[in-house]
N, C-alpha and C positions, 0 to 999 in steps of 0.2 A: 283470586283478587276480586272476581266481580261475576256478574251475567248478563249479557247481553243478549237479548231472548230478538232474533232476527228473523225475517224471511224474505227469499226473492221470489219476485212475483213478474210474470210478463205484462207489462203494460205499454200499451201502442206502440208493441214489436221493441220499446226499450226492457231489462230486465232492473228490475228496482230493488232495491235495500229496505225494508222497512222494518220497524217494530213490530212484533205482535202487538195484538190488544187492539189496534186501532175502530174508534169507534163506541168501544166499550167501557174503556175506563175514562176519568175526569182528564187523567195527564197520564204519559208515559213515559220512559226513561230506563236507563240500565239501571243495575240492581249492584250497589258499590259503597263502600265504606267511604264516606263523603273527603275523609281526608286522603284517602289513596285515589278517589275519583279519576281528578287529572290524568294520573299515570295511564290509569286503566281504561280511559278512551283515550288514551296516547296508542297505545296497544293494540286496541280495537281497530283504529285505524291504520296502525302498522300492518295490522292483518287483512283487512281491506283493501292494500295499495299490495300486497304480496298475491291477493288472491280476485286483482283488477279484471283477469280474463272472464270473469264468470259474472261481472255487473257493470251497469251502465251508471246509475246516478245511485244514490241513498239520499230517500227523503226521509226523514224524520218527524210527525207530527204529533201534535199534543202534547209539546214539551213545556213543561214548569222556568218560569224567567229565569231561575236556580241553576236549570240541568248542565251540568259538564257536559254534557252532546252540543251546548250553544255554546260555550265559553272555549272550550278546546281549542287550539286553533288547527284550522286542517294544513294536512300536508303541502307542502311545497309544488306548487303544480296543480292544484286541484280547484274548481272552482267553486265557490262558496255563496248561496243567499241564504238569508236568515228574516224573516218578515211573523211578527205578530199578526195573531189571528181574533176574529171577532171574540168574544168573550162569550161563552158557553149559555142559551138561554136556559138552559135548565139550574144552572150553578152558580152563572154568572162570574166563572174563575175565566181570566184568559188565559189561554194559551201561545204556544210558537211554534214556528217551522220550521228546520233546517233542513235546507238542501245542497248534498256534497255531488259533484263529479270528477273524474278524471279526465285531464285533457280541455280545453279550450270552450268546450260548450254544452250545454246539458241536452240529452236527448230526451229528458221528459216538462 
């Protein structure tokens, strides 16, 4: 259905969710047949909340206003911000943020 190209990373003792890429490309995003999108960060996150022991938050940066990672909505229980980002001085595109946790409050 899709790829979701991900890594955890220890950061200030939380374990983090992120995208590859970050940094280097303009925007990031999974890799999804825009009309199966939905489902498949449906999924994604299905698999996230089954395999919750092994991460603290998932932030997600340098997402396109478009991305199904902002539109989705997250599970039941989980907490959710979403905040636009300065606009890229070399491109001038902006960007977004999304940040998921499980449980009541983010530890990053």
């Amino acid at each position: 259905m899709g790829l979701a190209p991900l890594a955890i990373r220890e950061e200030d003792g939380a374990r983090v969710v992120r995208l590859l890429g970050e940094g280097s490309a303009e925007h990031l995003d999974v890799l999804m047949d825009p009309v199966l999108a939905p489902e498949g960060v449906r999924t994604l996150f299905d698999w996230l909340a089954l395999n919750g022991e092994h991460w603290d938050t998932c932030v997600f940066e340098q997402l396109r206003k478009e991305s199904p990672l902002l539109h989705t909505p997250a599970p039941e229980g989980w907490g959710d911000q979403t905040e636009a980002r300065a606009p890229c001085p070399r491109t001038g595109l902006r960007h977004y943020r999304r940040t998921l946790w499980h449980g009541p409050t983010s530890k990053v």
